[in-house]
NURO-637882 format. One line per 10 residues: number of its first residue (from 1); their letters; for each residue z, x, y of N, C-alpha, C, O. Coordinates in Angstrom, 1 decimal. Each point is the difference from the previous one (the first is absolute). Last residue first. Layout:
N
NUM> a> Z,X,Y,Z,X,Y,Z,X,Y,Z,X,Y; ...
***
This chain:
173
173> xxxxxxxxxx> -2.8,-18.3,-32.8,-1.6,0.8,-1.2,-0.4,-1.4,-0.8,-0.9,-0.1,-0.9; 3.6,0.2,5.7,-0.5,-0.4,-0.8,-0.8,0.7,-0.6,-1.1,0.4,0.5; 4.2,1.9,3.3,-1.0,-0.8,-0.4,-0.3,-0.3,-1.8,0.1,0.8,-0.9; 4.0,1.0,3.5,-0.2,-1.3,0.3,-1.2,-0.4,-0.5,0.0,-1.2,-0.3; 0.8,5.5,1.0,1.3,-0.2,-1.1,0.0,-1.1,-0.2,0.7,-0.3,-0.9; -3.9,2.6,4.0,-0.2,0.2,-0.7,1.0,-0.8,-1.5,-0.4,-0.1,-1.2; -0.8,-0.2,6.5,1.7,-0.2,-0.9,-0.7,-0.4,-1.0,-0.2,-1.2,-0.2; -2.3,3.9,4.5,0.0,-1.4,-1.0,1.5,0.3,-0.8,0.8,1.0,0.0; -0.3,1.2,4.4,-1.4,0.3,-0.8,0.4,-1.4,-1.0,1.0,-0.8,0.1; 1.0,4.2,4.7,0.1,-2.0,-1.0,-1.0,0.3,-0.8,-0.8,0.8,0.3
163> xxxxxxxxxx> 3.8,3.9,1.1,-1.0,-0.9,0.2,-0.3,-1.4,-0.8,0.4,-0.4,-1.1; 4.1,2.5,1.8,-1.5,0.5,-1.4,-0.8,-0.9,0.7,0.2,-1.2,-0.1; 3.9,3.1,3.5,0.0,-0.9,-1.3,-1.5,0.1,-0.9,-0.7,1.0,0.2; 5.1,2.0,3.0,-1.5,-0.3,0.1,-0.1,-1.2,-1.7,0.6,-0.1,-1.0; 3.3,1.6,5.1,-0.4,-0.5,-1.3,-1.4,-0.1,-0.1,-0.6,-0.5,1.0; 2.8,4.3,2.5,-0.2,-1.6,-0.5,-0.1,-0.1,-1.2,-0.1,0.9,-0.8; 1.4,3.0,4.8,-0.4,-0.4,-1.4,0.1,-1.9,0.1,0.6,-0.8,0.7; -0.3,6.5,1.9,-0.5,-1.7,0.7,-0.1,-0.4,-1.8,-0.4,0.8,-0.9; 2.0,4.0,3.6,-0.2,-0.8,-1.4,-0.3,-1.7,0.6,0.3,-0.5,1.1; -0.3,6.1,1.0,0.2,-1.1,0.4,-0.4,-1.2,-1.3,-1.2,0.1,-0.4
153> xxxxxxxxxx> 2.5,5.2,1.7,-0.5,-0.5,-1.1,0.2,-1.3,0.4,1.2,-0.2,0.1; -0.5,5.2,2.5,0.5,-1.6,-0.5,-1.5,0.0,-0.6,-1.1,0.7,0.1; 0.9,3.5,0.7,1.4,-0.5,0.6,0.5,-0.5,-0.5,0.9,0.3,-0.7; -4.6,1.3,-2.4,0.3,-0.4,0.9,1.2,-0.4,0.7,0.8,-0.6,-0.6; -5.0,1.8,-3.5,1.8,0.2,0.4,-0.1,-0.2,1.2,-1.1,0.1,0.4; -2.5,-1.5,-4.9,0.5,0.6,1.3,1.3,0.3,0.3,0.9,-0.1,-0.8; -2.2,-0.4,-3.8,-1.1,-0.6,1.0,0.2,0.2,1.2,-1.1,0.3,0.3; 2.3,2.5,-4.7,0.2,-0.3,1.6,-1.2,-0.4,0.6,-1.0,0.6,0.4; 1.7,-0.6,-6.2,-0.6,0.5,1.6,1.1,0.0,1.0,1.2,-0.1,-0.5; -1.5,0.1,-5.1,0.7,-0.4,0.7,-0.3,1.1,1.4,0.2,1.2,0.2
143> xxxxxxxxxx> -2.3,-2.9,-5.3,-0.1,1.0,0.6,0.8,-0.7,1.7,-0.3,-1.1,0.4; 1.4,0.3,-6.4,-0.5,-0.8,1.4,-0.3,1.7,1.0,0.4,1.1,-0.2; 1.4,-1.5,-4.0,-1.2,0.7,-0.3,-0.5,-1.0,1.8,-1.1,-0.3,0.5; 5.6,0.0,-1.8,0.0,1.4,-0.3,-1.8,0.0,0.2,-0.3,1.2,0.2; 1.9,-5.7,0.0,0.4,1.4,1.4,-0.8,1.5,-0.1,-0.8,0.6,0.7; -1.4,-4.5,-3.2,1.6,0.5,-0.1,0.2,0.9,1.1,-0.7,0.9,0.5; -2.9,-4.5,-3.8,0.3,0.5,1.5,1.3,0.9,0.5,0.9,-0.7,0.0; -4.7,0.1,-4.8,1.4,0.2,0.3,0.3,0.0,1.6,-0.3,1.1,0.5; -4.0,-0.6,-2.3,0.7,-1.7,0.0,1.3,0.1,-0.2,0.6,-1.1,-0.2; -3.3,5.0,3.2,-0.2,-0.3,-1.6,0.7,-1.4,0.1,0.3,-0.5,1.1
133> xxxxxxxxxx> -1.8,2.8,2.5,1.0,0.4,0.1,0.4,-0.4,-1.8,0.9,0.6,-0.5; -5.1,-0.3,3.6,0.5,0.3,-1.3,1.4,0.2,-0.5,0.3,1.0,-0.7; -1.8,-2.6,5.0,-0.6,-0.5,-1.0,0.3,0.3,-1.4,0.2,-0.8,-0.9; 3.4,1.5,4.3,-1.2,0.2,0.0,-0.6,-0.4,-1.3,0.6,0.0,-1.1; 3.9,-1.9,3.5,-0.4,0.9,-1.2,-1.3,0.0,0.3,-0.4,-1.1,0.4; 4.7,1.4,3.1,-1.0,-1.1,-0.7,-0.9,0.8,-0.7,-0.3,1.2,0.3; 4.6,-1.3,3.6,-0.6,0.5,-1.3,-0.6,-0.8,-0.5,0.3,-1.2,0.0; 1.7,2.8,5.0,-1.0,-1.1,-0.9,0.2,0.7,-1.1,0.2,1.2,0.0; 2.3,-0.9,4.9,-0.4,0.7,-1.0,-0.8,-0.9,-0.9,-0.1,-1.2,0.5; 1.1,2.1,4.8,0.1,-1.0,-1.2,-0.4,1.1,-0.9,-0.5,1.1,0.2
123> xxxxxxxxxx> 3.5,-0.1,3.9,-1.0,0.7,-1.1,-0.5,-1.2,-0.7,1.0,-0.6,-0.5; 1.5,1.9,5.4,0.4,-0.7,-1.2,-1.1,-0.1,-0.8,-1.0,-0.3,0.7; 3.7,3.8,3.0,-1.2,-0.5,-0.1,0.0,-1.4,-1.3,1.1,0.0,-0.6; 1.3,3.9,2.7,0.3,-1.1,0.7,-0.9,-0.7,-0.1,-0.4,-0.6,0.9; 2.0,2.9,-5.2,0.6,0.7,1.8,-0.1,-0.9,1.1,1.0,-0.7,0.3; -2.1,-1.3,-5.0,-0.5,1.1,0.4,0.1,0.8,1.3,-1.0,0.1,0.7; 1.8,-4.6,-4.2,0.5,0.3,1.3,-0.3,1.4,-0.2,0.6,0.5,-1.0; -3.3,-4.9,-1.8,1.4,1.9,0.1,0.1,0.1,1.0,-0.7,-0.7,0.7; -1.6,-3.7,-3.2,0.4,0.7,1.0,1.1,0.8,0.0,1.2,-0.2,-0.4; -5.0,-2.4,-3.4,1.5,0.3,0.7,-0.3,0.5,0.9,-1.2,0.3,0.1
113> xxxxxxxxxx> -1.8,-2.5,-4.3,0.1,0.3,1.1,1.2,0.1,0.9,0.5,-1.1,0.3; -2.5,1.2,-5.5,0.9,-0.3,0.6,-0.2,0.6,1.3,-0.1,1.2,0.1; -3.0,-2.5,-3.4,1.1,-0.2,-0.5,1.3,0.2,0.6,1.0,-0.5,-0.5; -6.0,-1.6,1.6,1.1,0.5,0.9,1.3,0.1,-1.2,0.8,-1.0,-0.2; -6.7,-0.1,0.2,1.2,0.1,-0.5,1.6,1.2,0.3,0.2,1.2,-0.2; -5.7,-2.2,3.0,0.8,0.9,-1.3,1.7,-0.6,-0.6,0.9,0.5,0.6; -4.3,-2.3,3.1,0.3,-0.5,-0.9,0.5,0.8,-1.6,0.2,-0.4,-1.2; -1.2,3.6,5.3,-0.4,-1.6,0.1,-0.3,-0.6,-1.4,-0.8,0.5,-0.8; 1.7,4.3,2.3,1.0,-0.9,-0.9,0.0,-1.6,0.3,0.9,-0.8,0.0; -4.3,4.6,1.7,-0.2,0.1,-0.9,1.4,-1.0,-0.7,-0.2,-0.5,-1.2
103> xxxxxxxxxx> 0.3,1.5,5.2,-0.4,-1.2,-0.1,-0.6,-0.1,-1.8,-0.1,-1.1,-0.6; 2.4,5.1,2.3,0.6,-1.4,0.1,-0.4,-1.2,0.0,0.8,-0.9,-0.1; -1.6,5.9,0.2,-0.9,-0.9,-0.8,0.5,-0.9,0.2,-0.8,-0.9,-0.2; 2.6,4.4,2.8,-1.3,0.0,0.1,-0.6,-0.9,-0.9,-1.2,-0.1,0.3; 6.3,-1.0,1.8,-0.6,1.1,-1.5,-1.7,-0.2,0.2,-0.4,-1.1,0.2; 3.9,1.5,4.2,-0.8,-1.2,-0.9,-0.6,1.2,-1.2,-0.3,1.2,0.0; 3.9,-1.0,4.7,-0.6,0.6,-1.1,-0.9,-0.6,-1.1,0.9,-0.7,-0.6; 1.6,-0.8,4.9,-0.4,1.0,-0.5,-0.4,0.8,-0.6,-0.2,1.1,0.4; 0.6,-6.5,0.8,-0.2,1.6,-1.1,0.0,1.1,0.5,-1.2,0.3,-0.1; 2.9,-5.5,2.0,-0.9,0.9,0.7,0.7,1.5,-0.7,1.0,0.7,0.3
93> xxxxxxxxxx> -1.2,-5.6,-2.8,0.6,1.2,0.5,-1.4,0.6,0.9,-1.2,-0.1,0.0; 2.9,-4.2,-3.6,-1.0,0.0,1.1,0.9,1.6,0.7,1.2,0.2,0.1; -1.5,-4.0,-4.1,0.7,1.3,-0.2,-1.0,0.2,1.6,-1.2,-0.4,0.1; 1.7,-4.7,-2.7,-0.9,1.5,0.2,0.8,1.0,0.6,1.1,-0.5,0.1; -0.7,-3.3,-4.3,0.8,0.6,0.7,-1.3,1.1,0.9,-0.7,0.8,-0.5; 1.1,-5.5,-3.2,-0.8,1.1,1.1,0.9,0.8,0.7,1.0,-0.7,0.4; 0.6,-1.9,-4.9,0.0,0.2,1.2,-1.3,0.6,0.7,-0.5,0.9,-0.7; 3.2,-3.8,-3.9,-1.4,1.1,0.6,0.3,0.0,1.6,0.5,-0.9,0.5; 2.9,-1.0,-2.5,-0.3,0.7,-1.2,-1.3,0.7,0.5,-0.1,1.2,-0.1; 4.5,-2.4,3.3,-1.4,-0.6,-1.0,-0.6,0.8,-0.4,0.1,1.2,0.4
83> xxxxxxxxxx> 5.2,-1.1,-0.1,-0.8,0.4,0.7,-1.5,-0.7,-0.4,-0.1,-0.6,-1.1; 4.4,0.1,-1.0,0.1,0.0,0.9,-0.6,0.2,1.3,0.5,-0.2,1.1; -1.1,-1.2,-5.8,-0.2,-0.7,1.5,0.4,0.4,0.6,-0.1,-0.8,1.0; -1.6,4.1,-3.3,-0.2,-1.0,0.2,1.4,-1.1,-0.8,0.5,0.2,-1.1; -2.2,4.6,2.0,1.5,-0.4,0.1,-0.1,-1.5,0.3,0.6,-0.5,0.9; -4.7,3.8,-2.1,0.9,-0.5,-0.7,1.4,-0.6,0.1,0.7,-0.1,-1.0; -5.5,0.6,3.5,1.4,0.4,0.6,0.5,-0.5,-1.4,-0.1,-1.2,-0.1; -5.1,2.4,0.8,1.0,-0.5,-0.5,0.9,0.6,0.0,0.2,1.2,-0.2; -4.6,-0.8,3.5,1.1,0.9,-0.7,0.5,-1.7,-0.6,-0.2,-1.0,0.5; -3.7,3.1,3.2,0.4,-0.9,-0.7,0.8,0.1,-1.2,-0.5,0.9,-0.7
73> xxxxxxxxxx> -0.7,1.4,5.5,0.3,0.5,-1.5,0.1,-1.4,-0.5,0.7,-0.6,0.8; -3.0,3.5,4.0,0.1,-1.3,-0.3,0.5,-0.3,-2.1,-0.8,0.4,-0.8; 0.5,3.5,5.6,0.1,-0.5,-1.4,0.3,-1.8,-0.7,0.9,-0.9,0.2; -2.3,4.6,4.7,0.5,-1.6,-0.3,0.0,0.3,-1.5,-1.0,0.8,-0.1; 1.0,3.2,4.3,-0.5,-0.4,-1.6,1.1,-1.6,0.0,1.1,-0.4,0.4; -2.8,4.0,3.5,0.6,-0.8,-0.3,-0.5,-0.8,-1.5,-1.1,-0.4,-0.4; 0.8,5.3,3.6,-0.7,-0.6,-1.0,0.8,-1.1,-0.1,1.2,0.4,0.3; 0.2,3.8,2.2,0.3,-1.4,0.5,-1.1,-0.9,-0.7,-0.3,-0.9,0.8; 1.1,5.9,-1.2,0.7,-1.2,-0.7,-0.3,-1.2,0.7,0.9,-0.9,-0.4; -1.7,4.5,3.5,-0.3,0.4,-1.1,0.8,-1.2,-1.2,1.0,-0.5,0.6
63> xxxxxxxxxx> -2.7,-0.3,4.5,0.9,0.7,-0.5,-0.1,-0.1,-2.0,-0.4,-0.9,-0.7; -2.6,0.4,4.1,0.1,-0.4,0.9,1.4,0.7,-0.4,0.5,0.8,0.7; -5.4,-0.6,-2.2,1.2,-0.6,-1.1,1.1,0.4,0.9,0.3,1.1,-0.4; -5.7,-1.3,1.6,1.6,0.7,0.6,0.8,-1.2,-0.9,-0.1,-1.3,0.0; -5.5,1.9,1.5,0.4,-0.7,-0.9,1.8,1.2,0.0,-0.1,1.2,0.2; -3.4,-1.2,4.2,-0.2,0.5,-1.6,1.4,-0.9,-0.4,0.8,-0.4,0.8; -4.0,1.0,3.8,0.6,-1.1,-0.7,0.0,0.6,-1.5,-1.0,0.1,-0.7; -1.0,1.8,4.7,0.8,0.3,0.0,1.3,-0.9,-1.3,1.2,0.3,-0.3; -5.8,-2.1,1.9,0.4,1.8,-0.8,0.7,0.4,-0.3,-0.1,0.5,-1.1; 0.2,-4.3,3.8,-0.3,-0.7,-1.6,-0.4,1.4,-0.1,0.9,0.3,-0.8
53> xxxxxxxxxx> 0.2,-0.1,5.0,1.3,-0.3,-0.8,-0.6,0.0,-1.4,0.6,0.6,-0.9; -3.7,0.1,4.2,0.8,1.5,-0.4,1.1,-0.5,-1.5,0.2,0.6,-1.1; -2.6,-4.1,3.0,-1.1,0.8,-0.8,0.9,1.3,-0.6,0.1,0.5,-1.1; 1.5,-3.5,4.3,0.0,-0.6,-0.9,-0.7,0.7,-1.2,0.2,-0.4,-1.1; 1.0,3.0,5.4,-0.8,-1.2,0.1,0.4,-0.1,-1.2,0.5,1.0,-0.5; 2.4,2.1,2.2,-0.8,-0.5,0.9,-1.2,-1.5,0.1,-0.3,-0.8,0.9; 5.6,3.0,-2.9,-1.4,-0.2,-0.4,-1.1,-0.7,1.1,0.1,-1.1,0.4; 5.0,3.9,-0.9,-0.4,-1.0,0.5,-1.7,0.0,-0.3,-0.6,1.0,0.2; 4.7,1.1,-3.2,-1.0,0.0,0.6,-0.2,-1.0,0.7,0.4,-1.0,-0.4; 3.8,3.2,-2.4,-0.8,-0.7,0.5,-0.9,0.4,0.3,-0.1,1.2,-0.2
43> xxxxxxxxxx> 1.5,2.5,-2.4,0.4,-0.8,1.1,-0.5,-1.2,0.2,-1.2,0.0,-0.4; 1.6,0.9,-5.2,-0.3,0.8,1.5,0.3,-0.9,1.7,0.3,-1.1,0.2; 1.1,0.5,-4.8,0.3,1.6,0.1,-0.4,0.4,0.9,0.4,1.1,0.6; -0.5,-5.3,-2.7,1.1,0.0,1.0,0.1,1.8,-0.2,0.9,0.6,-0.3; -5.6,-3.0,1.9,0.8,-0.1,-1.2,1.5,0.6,-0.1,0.3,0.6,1.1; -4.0,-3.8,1.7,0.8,1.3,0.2,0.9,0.2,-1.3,0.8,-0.8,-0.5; -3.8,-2.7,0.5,-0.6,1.3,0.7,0.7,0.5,0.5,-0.6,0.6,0.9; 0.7,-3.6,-5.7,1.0,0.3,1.1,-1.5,0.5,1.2,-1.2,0.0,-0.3; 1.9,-3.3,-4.7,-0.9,0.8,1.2,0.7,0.5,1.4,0.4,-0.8,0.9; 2.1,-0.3,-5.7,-0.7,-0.7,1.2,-1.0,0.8,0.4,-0.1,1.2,-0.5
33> xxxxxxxxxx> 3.3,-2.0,-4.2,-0.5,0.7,1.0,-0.4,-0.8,0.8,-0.1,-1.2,-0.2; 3.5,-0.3,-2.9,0.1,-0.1,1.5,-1.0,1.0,0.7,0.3,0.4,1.1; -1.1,-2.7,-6.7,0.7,1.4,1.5,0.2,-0.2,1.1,-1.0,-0.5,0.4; 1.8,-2.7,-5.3,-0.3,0.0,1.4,0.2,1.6,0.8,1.1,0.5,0.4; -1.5,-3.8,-5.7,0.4,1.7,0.8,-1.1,-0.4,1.0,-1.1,-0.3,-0.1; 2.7,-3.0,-4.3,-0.5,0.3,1.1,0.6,1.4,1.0,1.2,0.5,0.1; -1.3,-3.3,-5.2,0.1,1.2,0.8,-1.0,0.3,1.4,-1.1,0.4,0.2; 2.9,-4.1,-5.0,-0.9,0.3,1.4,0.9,0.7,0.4,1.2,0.0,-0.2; 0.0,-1.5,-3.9,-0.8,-0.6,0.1,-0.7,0.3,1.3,-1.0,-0.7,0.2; 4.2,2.7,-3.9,-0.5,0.7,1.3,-1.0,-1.1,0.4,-1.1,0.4,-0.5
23> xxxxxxxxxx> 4.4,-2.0,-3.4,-1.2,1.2,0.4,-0.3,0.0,1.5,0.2,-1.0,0.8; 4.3,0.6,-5.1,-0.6,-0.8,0.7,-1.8,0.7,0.6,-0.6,0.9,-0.6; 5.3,0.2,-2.1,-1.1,-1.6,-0.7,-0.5,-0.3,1.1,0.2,-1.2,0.3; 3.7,3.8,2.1,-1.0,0.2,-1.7,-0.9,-1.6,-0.3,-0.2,-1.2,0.3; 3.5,3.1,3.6,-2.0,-0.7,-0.1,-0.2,0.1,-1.1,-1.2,0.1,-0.3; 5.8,1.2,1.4,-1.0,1.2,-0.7,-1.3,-0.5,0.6,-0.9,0.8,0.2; 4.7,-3.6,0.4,-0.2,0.1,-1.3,-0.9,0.8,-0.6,-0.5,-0.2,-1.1; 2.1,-2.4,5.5,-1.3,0.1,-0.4,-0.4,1.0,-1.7,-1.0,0.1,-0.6; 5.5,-0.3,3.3,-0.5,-1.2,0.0,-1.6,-0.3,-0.3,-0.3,-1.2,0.2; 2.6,5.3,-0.8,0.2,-0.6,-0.7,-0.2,-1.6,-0.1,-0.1,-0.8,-1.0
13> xxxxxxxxxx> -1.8,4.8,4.1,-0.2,0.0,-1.6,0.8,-0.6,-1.2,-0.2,0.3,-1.2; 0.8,-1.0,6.6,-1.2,-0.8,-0.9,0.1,0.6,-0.9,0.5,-0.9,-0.7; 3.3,2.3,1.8,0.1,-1.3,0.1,-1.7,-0.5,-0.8,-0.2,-0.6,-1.0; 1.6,5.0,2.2,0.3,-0.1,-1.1,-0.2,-1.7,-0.2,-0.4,-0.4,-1.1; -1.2,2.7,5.2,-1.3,0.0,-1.6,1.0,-0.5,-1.1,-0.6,-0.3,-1.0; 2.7,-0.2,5.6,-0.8,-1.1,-0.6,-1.4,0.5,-1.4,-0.7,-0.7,-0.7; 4.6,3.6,1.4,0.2,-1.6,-0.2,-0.4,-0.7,-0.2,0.1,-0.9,-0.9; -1.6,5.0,2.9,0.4,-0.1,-1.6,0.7,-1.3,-0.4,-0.3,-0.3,-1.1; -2.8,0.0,5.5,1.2,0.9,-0.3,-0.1,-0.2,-1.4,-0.7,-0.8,-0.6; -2.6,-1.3,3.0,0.1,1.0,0.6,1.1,1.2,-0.4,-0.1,1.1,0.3
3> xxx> -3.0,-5.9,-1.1,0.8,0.9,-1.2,0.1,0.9,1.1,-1.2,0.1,0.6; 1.0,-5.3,0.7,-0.5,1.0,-0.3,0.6,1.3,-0.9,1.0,0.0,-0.6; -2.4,-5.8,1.0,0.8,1.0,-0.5,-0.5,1.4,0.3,-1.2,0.3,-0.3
***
């Protein structure tokens, strides 16, 4: 699934239901820097020995946004059966823009996660309560980011299931 138009942000934010009840279970961020020796401001060069070239060798962000972000969300879908009830869903974009703490929302609680359409760009949005957010959870006292923005927005989802462990509901006292 991809999100590129207003259609497709109105479609996922209803077939997915905000991500609420759910958590940021992995964050991965990729830069496309490299090692260049010509950088793109200056002329080529022809290099004489192997020695010139590795001086000449500096580190070049090639084009500006091109960061690639993976999200990985684990979420309850309440439109059950028509849909499954837990899902994985990962979220995969070449960002332009990335929020400077973002990893900081690993395993943080997801009261609601969407997509805006923003000129030509597409926004996630997040909301989720900071520590102190007190024992009441609520929009009104949640703090609400931009996790990145981007062209497209590329969606991949599955059913995810509970790990195997003993069947505590079966044993003899």
């Amino acid at each position: 699934m991809k999100i590129q138009a207003q259609q497709d942000v109105d479609a996922v934010n209803a077939r997915f239901n905000g991500f609420h009840d759910g958590f940021v279970k992995r964050i991965q961020v990729t830069t496309d820097n490299e090692f260049m020796t010509d950088m793109p401001w200056e002329a080529q060069r022809q290099f004489q020995s192997n020695e010139e070239e590795l001086l000449a060798a500096g580190r070049c962000a090639p084009y500006p946004g091109t960061t690639a972000i993976e999200i990985d969300i684990h979420h309850y879908n309440y439109d059950w059966p028509n849909q499954p009830l837990k899902r994985s869903i990962i979220l995969r974009a070449q960002a332009s823009r990335l929020w400077d703490r973002l990893v900081s929302l690993i395993g943080r609680d997801i009261f609601d996660l969407s997509f805006t359409k923003d000129g030509d760009n597409i926004s996630c949005v997040l909301t989720h309560h900071a520590e102190d957010a007190g024992p009441i959870l609520t929009m009104e006292n949640g703090t609400t980011t931009v996790l990145f923005s981007a062209c497209a927005v590329e969606i991949d989802e599955t059913e995810w299931t509970e790990p195997e462990g003993p069947d505590y509901g079966s044993q003899v006292r």
